[in-house]
C-alpha positions in Angstrom: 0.0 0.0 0.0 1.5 3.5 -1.3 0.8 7.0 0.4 -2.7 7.4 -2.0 -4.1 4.3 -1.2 -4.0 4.8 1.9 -5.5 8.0 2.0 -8.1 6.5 0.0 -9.0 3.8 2.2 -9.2 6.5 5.0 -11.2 8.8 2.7 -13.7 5.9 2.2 -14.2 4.7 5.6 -14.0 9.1 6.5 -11.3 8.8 8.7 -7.6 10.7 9.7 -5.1 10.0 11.7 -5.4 10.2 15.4 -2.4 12.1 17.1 -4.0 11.7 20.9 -3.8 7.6 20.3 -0.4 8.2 18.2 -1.4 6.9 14.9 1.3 6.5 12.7 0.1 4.0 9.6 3.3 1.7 8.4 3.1 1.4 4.4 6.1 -0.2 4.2 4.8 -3.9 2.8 8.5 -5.4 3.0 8.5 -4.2 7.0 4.7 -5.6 6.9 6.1 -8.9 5.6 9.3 -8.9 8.2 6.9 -8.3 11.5 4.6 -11.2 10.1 7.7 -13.8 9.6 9.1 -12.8 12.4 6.0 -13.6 15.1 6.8 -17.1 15.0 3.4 -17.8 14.0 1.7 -21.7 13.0 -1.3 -22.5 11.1 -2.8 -23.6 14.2 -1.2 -20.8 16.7 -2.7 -17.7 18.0 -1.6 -13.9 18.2 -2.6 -10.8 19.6 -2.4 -7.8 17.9 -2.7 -4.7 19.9 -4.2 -1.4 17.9 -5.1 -3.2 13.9 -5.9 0.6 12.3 -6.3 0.0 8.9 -5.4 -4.0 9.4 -2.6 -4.3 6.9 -0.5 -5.9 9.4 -3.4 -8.1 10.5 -4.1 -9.3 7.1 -0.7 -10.9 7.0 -1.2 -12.5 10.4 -4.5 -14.1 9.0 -2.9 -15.7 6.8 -0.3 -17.3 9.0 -2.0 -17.9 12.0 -4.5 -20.2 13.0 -6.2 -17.3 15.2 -5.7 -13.5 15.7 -7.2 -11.5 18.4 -7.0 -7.7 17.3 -7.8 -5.0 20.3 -8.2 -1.4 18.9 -8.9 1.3 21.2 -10.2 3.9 18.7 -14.3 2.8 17.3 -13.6 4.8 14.1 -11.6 1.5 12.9 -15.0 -0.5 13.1 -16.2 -0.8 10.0 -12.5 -1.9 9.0 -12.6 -4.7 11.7 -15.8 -5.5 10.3 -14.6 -5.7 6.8 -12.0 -8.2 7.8 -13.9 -10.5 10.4 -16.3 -10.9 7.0 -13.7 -11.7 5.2 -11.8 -14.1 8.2 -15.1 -15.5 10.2 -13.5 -18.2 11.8 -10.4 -17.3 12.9 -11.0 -13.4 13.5 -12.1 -12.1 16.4 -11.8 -8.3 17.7 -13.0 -5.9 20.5 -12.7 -2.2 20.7 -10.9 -1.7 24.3 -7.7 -0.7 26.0 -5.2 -3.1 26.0 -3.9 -1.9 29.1 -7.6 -2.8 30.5 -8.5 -5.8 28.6 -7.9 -8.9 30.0 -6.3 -11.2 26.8 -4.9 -14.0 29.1 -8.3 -15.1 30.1 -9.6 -14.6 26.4 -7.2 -17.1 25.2 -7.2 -19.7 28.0 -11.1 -19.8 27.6 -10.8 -20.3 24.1 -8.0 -23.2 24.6 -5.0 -21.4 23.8 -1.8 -23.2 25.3 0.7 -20.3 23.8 0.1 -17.1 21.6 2.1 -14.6 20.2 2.2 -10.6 20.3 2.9 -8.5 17.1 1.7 -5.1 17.0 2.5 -1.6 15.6 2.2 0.1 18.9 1.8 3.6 19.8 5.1 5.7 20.9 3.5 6.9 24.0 2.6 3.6 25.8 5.4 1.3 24.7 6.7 1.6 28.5 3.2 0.1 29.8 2.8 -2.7 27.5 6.3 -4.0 27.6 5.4 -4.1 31.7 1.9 -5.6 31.4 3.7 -8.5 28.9 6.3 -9.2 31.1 4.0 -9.2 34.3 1.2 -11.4 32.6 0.7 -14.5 34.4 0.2 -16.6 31.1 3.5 -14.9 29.2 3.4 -14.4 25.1 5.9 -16.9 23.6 7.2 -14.1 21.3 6.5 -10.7 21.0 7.3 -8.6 17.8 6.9 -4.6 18.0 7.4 -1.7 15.9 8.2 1.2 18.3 10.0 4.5 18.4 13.8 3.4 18.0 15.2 5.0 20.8 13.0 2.7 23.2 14.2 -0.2 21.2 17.6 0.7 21.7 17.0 1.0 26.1 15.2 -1.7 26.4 18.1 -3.6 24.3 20.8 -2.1 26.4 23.7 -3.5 28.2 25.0 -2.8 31.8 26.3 0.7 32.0 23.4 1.9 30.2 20.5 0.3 31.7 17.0 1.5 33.0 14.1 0.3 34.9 12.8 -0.6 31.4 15.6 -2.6 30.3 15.6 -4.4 33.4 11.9 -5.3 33.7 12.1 -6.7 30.0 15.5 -8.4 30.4 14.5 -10.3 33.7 11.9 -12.1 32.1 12.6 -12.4 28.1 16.0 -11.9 25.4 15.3 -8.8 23.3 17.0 -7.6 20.1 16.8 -5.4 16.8 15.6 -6.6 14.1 15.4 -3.8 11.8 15.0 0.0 11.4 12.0 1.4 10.0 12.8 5.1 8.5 10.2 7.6 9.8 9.5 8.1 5.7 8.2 4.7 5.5 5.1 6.0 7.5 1.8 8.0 6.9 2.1 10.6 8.7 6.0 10.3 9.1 6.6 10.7 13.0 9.5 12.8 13.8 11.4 10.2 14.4 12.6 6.7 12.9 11.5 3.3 14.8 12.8 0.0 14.8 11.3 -3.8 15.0 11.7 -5.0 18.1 11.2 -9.0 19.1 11.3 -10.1 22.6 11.7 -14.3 23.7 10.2 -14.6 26.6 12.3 -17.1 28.7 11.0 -20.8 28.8 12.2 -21.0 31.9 13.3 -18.2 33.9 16.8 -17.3 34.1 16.7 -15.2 37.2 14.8 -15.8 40.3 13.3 -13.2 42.7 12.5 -14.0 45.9 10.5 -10.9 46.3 9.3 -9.1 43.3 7.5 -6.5 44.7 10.3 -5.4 46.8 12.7 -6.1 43.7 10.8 -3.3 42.1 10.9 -0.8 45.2 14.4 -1.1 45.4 15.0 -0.2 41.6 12.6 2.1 41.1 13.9 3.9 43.9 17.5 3.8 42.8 17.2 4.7 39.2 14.6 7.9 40.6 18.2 9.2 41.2 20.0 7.5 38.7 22.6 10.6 38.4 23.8 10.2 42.1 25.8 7.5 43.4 24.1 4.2 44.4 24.9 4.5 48.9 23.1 8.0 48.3 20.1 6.4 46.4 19.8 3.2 48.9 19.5 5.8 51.6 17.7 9.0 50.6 15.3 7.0 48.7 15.2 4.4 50.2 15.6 5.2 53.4 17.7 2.8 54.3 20.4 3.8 57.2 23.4 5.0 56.2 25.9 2.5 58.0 23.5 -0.2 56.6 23.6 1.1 53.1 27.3 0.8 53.3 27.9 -3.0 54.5 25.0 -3.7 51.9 27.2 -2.6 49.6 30.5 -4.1 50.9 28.5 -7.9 51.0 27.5 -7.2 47.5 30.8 -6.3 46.1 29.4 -2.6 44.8 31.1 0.4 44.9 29.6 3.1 46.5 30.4 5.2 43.7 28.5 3.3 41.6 25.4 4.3 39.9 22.6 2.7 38.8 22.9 2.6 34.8 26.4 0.8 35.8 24.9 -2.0 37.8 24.0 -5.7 36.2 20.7 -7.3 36.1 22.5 -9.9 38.6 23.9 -7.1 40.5 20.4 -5.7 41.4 19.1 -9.0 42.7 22.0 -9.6 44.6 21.6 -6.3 46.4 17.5 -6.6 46.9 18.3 -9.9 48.3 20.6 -8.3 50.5 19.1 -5.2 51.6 16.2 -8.0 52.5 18.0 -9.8 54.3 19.9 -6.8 56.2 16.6 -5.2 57.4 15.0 -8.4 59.2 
């Protein structure tokens, strides 16, 4: 699909772009093509597909999965939806909802579902939140493909000295990498910026263990709230851990003090929660 036929299909259906849900249509059919491949899909498997728009994306999953489950926050994509569910009956199924309210685990355990994958085109804006709902759902995606904004690719790909709560929270549970970058011109309207593909393998098993997630998260969202200062100042002004205590924490855990918290590992920050547990019973 070129630049007019898309605004012909949105001329026909009387609909623009929508710059509050960060709509950013990818013409790109070679892209298209690459997300589709790259989803891992089966004849018999299922995907999500979070935000369809005009459904080229989810025409290309229809025709190599066995079951796609499109959630589109914005109504005016209805009749488009429509067209393709008439055109897909069996193995097309859509709601208009929030993904970040819509509960897709139980929609495909109900229906039978032992696995399903994630492929989406997904708004700049809320690329954070969905990355965190994926890797905090219960009944995990077995792969997830994305086309984001390519600086958020590049964080949440990032390597120890560079890292961020993001990074983290994705790399705990799941291997990401870049696939590709997508040039901003291969877009209608263009965002301001270039993005990238983005595929994330979920862990069959998990290679870290937590004993206390909750707490993991306190601890590094805390930290990184002063990521510019060094880590003993972080554990105890935000914290609020003692002082003298925030120092042998360190010591046990083999961290400098100077030390910020870009600059620690993934098996760093477990370390020290476990510790900083452990040191406050």
């Amino acid at each position: 699909m070129n630049t007019d036929q898309l605004k012909d299909l949105l001329r026909r259906y009387r609909l623009k772009p929508n710059f509050t849900y960060g709509q950013n249509f990818l013409l790109d059919e070679i892209v298209l093509t690459d997300m589709a491949d790259a989803a891992a899909l089966s004849p018999g498997g299922a995907v999500l597909e979070i935000g369809p728009g005009i459904g080229n994306l989810t025409r290309l999953l229809l025709q190599r999965a066995g079951f796609v489950l499109a959630v589109e926050k914005d109504p005016k994509f209805l009749p488009i939806l429509k067209a393709i569910r008439k055109d897909f009956p069996k193995k097309f199924y859509f709601e208009i909802a929030d993904i970040l309210e819509y509960d897709f685990q139980k929609f495909f355990q109900e229906k039978g579902f032992e696995s399903y994958s994630v492929a989406a085109n997904i708004p700049y804006y809320i690329t954070g939140k969905i990355l965190k709902m994926l890797m905090a759902a219960r009944f995990k995606p077995q792969m997830i493909t994305l086309l984001t904004q390519k600086e958020v690719a590049g964080n949440v790909c990032a390597k120890a000295g560079d890292l961020s709560v993001l990074a983290i929270s994705v790399q705990l549970f799941a291997e990401p990498k870049i696939l590709q970058i997508v040039p901003a011109r291969s877009f209608y309207p263009a965002p301001k910026v270039d993005s990238a593909v983005l595929q994330i393998a979920p862990y069959e098993t998990p290679r870290y263990k937590l004993e206390d997630e909750k707490k993991f998260f306190r601890l590094l969202k805390a930290c990184f709230a002063g990521k510019r200062k060094q880590i003993h100042n972080t554990l105890s002004g935000n914290l609020g851990l003692d002082k003298n205590l925030a120092q042998r924490v360190l010591e046990q855990t083999k961290i400098a003090p100077q030390a910020r918290p870009q600059e620690l590992t993934i098996e760093q920050w477990i370390m020290l929660a476990e510790n900083v547990e452990r040191i406050n019973k």
